[in-house]
Backbone bond lengths (Angstrom), bond angles and torsions (degrees), N, CA, C in turn:
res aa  C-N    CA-C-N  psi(-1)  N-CA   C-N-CA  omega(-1)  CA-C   N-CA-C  phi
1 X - - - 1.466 - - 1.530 109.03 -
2 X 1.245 107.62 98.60 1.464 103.61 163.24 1.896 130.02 -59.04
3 X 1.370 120.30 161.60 1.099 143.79 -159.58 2.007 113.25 -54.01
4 X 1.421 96.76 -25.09 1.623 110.00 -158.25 2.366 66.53 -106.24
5 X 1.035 104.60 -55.49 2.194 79.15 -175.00 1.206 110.80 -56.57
6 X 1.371 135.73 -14.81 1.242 119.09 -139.19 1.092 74.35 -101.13
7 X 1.334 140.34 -56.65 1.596 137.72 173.78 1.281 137.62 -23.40
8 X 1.597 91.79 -56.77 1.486 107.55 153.68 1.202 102.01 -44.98
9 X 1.232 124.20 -101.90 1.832 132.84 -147.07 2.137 100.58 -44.64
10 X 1.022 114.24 -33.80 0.899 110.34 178.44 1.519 115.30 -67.84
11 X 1.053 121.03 -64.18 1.413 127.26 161.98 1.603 116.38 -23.81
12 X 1.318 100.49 -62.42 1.595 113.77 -176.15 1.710 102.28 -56.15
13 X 1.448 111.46 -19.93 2.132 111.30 -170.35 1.546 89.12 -76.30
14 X 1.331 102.68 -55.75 1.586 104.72 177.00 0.973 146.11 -21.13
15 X 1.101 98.53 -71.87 1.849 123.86 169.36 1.349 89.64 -50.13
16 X 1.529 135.59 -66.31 1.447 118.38 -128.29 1.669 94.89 -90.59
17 X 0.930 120.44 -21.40 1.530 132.77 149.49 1.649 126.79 -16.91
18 X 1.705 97.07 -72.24 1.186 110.99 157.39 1.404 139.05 -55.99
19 X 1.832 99.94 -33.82 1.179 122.19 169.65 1.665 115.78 -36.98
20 X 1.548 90.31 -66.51 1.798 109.47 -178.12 1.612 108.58 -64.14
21 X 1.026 118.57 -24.92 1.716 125.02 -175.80 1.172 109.71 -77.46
22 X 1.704 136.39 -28.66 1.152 122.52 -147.99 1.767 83.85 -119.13
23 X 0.949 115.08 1.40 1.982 102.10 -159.06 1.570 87.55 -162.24
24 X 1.719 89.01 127.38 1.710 102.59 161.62 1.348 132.22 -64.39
25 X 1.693 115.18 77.07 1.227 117.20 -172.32 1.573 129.74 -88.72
26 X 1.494 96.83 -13.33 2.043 119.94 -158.98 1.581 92.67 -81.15
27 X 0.809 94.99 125.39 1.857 110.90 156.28 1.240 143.49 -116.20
28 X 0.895 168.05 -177.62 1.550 151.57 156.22 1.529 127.57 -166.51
29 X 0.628 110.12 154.81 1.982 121.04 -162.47 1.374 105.44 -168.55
30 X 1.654 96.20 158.87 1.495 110.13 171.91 1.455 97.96 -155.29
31 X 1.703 111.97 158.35 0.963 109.95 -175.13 1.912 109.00 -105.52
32 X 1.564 106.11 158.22 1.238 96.28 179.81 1.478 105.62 -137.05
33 X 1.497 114.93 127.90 1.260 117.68 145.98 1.680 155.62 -49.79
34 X 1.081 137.70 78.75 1.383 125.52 -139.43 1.304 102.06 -114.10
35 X 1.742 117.04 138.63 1.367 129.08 -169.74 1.504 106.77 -56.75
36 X 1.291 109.41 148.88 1.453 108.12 -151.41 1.974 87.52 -97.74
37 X 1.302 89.12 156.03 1.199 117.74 -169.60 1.858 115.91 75.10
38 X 1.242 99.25 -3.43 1.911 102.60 157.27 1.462 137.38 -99.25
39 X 1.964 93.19 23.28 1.745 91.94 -159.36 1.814 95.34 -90.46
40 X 0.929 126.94 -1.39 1.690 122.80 166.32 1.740 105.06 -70.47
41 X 1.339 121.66 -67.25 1.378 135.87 152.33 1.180 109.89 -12.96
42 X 1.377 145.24 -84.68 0.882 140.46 170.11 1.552 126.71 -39.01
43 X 1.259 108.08 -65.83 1.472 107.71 174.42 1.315 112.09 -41.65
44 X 1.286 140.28 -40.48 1.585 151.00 -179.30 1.642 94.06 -66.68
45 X 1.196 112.08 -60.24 1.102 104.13 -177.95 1.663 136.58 -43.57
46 X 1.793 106.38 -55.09 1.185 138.09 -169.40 1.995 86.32 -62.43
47 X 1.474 123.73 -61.01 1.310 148.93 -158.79 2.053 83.19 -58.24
48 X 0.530 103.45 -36.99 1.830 95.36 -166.45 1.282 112.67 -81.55
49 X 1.629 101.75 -45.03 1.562 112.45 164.39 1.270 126.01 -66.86
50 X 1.430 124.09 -22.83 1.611 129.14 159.60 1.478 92.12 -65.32
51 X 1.410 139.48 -83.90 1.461 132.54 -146.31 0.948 105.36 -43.90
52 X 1.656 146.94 -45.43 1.380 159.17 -162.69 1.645 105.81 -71.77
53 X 1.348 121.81 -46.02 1.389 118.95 -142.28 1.964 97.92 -136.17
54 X 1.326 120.89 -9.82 0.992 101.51 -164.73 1.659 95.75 -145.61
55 X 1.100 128.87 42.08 1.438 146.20 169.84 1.462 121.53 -50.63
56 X 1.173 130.22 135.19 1.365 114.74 156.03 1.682 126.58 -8.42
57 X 1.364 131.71 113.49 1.137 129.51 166.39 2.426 93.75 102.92
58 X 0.765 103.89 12.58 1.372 105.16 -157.01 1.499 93.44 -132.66
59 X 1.771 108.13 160.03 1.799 93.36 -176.24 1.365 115.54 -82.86
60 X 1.001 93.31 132.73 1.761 118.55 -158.65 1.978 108.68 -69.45
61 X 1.276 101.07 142.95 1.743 111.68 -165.00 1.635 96.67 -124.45
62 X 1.187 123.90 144.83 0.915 115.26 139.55 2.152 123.31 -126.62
63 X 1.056 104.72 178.44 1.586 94.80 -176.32 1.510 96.91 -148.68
64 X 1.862 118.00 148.30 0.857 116.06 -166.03 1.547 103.39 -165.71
65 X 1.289 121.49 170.16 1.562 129.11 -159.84 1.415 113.06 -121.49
66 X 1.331 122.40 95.60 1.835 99.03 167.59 1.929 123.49 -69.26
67 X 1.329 76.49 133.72 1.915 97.52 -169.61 1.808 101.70 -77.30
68 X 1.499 110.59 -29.08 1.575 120.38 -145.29 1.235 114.52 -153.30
69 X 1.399 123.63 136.08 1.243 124.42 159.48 1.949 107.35 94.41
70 X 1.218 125.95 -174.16 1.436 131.47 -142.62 1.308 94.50 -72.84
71 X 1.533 127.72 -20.21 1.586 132.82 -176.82 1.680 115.27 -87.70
72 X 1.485 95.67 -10.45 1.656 95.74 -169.54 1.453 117.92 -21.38
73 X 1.421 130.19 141.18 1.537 119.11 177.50 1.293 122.03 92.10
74 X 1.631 118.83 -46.46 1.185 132.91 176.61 1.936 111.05 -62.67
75 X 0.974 96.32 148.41 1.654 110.63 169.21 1.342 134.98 -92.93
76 X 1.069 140.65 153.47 1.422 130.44 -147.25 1.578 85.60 -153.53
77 X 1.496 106.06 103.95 1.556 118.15 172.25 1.326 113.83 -135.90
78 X 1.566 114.50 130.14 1.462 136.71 -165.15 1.287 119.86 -151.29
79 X 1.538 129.72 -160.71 1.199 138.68 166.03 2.051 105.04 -155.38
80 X 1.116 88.85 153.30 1.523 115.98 -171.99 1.699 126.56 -86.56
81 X 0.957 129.82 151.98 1.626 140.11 154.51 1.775 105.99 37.11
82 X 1.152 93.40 65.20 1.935 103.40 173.75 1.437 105.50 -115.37
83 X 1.065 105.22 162.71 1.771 133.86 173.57 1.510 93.87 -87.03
84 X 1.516 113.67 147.88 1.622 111.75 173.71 1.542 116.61 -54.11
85 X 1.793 107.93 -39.22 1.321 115.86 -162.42 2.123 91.98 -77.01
86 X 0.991 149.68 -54.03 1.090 153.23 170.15 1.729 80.85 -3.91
87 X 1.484 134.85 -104.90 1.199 124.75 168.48 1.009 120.50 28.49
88 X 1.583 131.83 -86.00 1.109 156.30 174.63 1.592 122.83 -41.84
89 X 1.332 92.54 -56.72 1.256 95.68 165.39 1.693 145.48 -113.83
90 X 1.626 90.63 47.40 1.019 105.87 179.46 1.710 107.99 -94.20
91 X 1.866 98.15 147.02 1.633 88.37 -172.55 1.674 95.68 -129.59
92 X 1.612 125.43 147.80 1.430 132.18 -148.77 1.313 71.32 -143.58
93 X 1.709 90.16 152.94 1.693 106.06 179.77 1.679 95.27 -119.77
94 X 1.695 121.93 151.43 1.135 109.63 -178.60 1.470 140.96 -70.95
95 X 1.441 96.86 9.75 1.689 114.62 172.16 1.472 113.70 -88.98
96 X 1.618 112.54 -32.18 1.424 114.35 163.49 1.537 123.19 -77.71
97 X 1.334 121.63 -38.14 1.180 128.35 150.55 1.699 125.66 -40.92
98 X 1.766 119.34 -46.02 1.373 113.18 -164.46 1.870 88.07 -98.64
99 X 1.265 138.69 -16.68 1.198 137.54 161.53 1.316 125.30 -69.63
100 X 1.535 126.35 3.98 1.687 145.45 164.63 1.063 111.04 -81.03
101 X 1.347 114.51 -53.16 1.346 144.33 -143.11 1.624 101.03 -101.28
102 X 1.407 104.44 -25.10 1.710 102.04 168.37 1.792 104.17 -76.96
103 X 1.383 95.75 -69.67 1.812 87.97 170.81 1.164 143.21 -12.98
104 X 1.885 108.27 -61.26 1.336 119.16 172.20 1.541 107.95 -69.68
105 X 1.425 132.31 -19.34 1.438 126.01 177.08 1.739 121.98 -80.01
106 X 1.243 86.38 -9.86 1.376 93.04 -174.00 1.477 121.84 -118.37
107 X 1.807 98.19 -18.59 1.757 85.24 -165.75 1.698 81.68 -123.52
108 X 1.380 131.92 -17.90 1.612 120.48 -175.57 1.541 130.60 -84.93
109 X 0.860 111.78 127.76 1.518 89.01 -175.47 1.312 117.65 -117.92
110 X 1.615 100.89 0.73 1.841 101.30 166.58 1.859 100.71 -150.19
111 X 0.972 120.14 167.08 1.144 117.76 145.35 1.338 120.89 167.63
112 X 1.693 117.72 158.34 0.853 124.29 -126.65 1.645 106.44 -84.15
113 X 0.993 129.36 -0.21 1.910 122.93 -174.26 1.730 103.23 90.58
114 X 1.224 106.39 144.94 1.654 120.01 171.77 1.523 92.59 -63.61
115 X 1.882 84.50 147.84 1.585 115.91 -175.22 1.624 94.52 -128.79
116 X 1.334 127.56 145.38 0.982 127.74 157.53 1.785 107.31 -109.95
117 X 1.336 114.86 143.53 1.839 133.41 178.58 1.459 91.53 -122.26
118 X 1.429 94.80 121.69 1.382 116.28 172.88 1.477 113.80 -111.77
119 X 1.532 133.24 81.74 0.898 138.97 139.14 1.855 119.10 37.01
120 X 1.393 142.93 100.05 0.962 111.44 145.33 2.011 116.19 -94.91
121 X 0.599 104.02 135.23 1.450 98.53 -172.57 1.731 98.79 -76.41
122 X 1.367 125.40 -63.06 1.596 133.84 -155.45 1.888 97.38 -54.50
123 X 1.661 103.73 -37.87 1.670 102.88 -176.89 1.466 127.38 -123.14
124 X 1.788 82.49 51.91 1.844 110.63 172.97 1.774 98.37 -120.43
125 X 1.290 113.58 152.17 1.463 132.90 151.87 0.767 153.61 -123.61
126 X 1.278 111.89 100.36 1.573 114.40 -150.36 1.827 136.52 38.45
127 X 1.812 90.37 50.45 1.571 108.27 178.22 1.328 109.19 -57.02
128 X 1.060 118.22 143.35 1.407 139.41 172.20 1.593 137.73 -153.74
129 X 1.036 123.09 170.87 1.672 116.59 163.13 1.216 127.38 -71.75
130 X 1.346 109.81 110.46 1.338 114.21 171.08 1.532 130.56 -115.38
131 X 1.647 122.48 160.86 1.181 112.21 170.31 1.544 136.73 -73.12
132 X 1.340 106.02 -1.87 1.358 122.09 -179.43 2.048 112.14 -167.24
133 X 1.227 93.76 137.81 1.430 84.43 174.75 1.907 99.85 -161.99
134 X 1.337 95.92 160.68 1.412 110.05 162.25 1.337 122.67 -70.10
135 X 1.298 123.68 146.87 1.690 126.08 164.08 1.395 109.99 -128.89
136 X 1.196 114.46 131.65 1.363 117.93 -178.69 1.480 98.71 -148.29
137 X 1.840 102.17 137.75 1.607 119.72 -149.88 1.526 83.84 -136.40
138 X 1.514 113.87 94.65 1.205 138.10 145.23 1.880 114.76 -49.88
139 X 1.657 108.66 98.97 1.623 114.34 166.64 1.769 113.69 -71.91
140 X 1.070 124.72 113.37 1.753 112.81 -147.47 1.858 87.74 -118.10
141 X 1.520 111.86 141.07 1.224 103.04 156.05 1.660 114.30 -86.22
142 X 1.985 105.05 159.33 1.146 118.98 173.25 1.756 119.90 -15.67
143 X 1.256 135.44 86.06 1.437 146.12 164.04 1.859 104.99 133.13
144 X 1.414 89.97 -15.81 1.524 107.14 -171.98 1.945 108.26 -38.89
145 X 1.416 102.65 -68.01 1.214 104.55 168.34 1.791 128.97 -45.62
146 X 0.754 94.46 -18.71 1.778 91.65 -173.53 1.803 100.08 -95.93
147 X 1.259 98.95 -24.31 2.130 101.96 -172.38 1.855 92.15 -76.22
148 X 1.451 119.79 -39.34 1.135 119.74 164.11 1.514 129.12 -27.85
149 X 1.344 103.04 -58.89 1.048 118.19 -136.04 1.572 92.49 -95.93
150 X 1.812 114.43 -26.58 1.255 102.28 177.58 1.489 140.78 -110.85
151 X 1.791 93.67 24.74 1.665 158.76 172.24 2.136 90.99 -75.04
152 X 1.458 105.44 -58.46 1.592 121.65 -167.25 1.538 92.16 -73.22
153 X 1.170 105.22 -42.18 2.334 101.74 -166.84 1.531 97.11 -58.60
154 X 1.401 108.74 -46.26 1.578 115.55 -179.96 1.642 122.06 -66.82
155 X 1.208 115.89 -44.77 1.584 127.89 143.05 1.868 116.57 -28.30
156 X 0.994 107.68 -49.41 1.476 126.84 178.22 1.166 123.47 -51.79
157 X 1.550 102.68 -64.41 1.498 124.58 177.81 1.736 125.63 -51.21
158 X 1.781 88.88 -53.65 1.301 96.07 158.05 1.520 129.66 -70.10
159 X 1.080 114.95 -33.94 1.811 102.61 162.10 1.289 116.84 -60.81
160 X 0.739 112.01 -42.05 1.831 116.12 173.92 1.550 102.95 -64.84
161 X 1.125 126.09 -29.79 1.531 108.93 -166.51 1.644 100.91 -93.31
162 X 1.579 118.88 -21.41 1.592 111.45 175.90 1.513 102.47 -108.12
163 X 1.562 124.18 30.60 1.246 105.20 169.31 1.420 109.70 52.53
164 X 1.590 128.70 60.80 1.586 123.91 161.84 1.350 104.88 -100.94
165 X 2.015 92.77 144.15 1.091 111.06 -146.99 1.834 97.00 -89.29
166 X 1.145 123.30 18.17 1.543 133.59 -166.76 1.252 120.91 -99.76
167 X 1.201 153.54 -168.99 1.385 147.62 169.80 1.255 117.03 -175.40
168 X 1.498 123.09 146.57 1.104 131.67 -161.38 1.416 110.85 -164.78
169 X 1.255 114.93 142.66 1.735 130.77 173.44 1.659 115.27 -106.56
170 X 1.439 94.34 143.40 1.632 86.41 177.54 1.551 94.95 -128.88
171 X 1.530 108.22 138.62 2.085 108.47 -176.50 1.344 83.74 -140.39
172 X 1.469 111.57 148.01 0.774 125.72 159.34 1.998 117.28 -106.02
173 X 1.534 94.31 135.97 1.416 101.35 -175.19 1.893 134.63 -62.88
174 X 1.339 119.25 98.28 1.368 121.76 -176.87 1.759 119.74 -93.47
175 X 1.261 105.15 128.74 1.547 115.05 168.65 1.200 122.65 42.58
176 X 1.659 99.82 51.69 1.307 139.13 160.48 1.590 115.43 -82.29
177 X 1.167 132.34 -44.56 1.057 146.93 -155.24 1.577 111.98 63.93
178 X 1.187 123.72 28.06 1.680 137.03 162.56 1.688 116.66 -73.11
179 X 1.090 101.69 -1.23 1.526 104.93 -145.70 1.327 155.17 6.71
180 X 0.912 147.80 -79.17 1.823 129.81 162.00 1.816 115.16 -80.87
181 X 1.626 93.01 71.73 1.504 102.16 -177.20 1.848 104.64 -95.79
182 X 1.541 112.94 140.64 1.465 103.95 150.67 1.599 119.40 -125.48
183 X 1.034 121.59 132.44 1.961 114.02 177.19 1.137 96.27 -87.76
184 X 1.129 110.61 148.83 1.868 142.36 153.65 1.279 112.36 -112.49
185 X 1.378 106.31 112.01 1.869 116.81 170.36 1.419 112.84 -96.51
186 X 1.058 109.02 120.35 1.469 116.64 175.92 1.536 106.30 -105.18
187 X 1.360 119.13 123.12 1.776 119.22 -176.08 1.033 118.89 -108.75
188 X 1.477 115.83 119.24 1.226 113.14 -179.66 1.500 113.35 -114.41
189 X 0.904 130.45 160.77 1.683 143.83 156.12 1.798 125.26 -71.21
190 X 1.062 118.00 -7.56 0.994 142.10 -161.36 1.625 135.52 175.89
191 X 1.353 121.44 145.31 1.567 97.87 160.04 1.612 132.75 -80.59
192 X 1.427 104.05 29.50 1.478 113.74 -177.89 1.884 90.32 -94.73
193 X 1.451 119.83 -5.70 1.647 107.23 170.38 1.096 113.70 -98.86
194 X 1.563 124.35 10.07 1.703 119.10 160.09 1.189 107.24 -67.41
195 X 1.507 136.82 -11.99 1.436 153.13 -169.58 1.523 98.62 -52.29
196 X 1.267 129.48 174.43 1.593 132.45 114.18 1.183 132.66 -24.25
197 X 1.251 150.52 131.62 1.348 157.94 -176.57 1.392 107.66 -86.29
198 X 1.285 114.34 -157.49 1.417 113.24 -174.98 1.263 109.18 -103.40
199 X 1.231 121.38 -28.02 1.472 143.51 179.73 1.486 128.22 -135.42
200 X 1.269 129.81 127.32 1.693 129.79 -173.78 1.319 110.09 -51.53
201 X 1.166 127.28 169.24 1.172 132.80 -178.46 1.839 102.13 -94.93
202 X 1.238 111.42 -42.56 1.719 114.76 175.90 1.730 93.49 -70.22
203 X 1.392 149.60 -44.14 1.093 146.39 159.75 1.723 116.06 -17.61
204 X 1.497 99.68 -65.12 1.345 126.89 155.58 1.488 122.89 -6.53
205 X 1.315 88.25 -92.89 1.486 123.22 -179.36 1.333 106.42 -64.57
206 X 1.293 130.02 -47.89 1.270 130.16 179.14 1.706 120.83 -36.82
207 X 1.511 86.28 -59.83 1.484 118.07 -177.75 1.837 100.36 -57.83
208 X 1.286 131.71 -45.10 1.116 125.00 -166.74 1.631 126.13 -110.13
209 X 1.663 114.90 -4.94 1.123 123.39 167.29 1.855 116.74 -127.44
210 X 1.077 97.49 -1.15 1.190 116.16 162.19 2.019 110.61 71.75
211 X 1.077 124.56 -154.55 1.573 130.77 -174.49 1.530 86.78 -96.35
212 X 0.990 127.45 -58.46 1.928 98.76 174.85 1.248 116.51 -7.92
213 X 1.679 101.43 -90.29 1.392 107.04 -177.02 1.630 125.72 -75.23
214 X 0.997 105.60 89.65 1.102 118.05 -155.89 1.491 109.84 -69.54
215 X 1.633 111.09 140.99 1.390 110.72 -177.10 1.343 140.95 -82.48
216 X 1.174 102.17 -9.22 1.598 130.51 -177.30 1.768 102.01 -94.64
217 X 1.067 101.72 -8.81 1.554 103.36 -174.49 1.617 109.92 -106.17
218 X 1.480 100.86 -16.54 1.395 111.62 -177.68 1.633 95.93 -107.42
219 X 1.153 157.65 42.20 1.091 168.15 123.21 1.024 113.03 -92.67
220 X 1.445 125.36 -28.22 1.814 120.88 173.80 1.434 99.67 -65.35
221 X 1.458 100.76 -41.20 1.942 101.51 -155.18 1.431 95.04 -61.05
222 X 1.560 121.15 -37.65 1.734 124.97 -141.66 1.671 80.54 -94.77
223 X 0.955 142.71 -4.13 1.567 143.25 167.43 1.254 130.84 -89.69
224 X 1.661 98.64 -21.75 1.440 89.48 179.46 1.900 79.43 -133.11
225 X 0.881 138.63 88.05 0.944 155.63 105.30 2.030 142.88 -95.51
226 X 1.332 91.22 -3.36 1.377 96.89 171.10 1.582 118.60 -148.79
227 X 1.233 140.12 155.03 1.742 149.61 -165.23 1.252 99.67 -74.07
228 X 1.178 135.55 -59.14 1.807 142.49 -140.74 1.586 90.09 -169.05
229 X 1.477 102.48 149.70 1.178 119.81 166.16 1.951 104.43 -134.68
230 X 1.440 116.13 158.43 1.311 108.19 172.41 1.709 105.03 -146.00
231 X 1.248 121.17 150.56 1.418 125.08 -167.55 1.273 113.69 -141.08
232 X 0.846 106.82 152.31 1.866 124.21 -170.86 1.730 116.05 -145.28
233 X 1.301 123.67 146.46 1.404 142.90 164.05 1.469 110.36 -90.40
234 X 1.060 127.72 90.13 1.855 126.94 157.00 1.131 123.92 -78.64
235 X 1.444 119.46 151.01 1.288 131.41 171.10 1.240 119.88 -128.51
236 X 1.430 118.03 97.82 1.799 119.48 152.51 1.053 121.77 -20.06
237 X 1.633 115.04 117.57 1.669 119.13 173.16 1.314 89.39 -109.58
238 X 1.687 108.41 123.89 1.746 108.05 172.25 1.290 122.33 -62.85
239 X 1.198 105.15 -16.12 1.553 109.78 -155.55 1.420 96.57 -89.67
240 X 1.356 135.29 -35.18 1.017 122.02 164.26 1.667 141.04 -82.39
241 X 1.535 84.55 13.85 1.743 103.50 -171.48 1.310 109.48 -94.18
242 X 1.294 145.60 166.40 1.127 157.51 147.43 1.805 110.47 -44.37
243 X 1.464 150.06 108.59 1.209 142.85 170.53 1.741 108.04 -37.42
244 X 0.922 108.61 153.10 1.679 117.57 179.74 1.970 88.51 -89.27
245 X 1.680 102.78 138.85 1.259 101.43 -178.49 2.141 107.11 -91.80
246 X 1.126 74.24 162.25 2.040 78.71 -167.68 1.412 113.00 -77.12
């Protein structure tokens, strides 16, 4: 690597550095398996231990259901929009601590290890909270993730330029041991947004990058940039979520 790359790549650590420092991008979740015939139990459970410990103004939980795909059944519990150091300085009292730790002893019977979602902000649209959404965990070869991602900036532009009424997050996956993973959240309100939209996505693009960039050429790239992909339908359980503050 010569002197003018090394700059580059260095530069590029930088920025994204700052990136994470200045804006709550870190997220994290794990998924859990729960012995079957205890998933009411649990939910009551998980739901009591949010009201107590994770309230408005408090570090925020959410809890959620897979509808679809290799997780079906399993639960999907995390927290949202932190600074890395938030982590760090987070402080648990030992009643919230030994009341986790009863849950997972009693109602889990597998699960999968903390995930961190790293936020890209520039090749998200209009991410938000939703009551249901897709996840789909792109396995990417070496550069794979980044051709993605700047496949999504262009995705972006054009939603923004025809006003689509849809939304979506793009994170890329940290210290998982998955390795060059990225998720795409697609949010829906319903399953009436597995539908058709109002407008194509090559419609889209058409309209805003024109026959230059051609669209059929940018579907090769976003295709062969990764091995396997896998997808899922979730569902928000409020009761185990943190309330949205007013």
């Amino acid at each position: 690597m010569n002197r003018k790359q090394l700059t580059a790549v260095l530069t590029l650590v930088f920025v994204s550095f700052l990136m994470a420092q200045v804006s709550p991008v870190v997220n994290s979740g794990s998924y859990a398996k729960v012995y079957a015939g205890k998933e009411e139990a649990f939910e009551k459970a998980v739901t009591t231990h949010v009201s107590k410990w994770h309230g408005v103004g408090q570090w925020n939980q959410f809890g959620a259901r897979v509808m679809s795909g290799p997780r079906t059944g399993q639960y999907f519990i995390g927290t949202t929009n932190h600074y890395w150091k938030d982590y760090d300085n987070r402080v648990t009292t030992d009643d919230h601590n030994k009341d986790w730790a009863r849950i997972n002893k009693t109602y889990v019977e597998e699960s999968s290890g903390m995930m961190f979602f790293v936020k890209n902000l520039d090749a998200s649209y209009n991410d938000r909270r939703s009551t249901m959404w897709t996840l789909t965990y792109y396995y990417c070869k070496p550069g794979g993730v980044g051709k993605l991602i700047n496949l999504l900036k262009k995705i972006r532009s054009a939603n923004e330029a025809s006003k689509h009424v849809r939304s979506f997050g793009t994170y890329v996956i940290r210290s998982s041991g998955r390795g060059h993973v990225l998720a795409l959240v697609n949010r829906m309100d319903g399953m009436v947004d597995m539908g058709p939209a109002n407008s194509t996505l090559r419609e889209r693009w058409t309209a805003k990058h024109g026959e230059e960039d051609n669209f059929d050429d940018a579907v090769n790239e976003w295709l062969s940039s990764y091995t396997r992909s896998e997808a899922e339908i979730v569902q928000l359980i409020e009761g185990m979520t943190t309330p949205l503050s007013n």
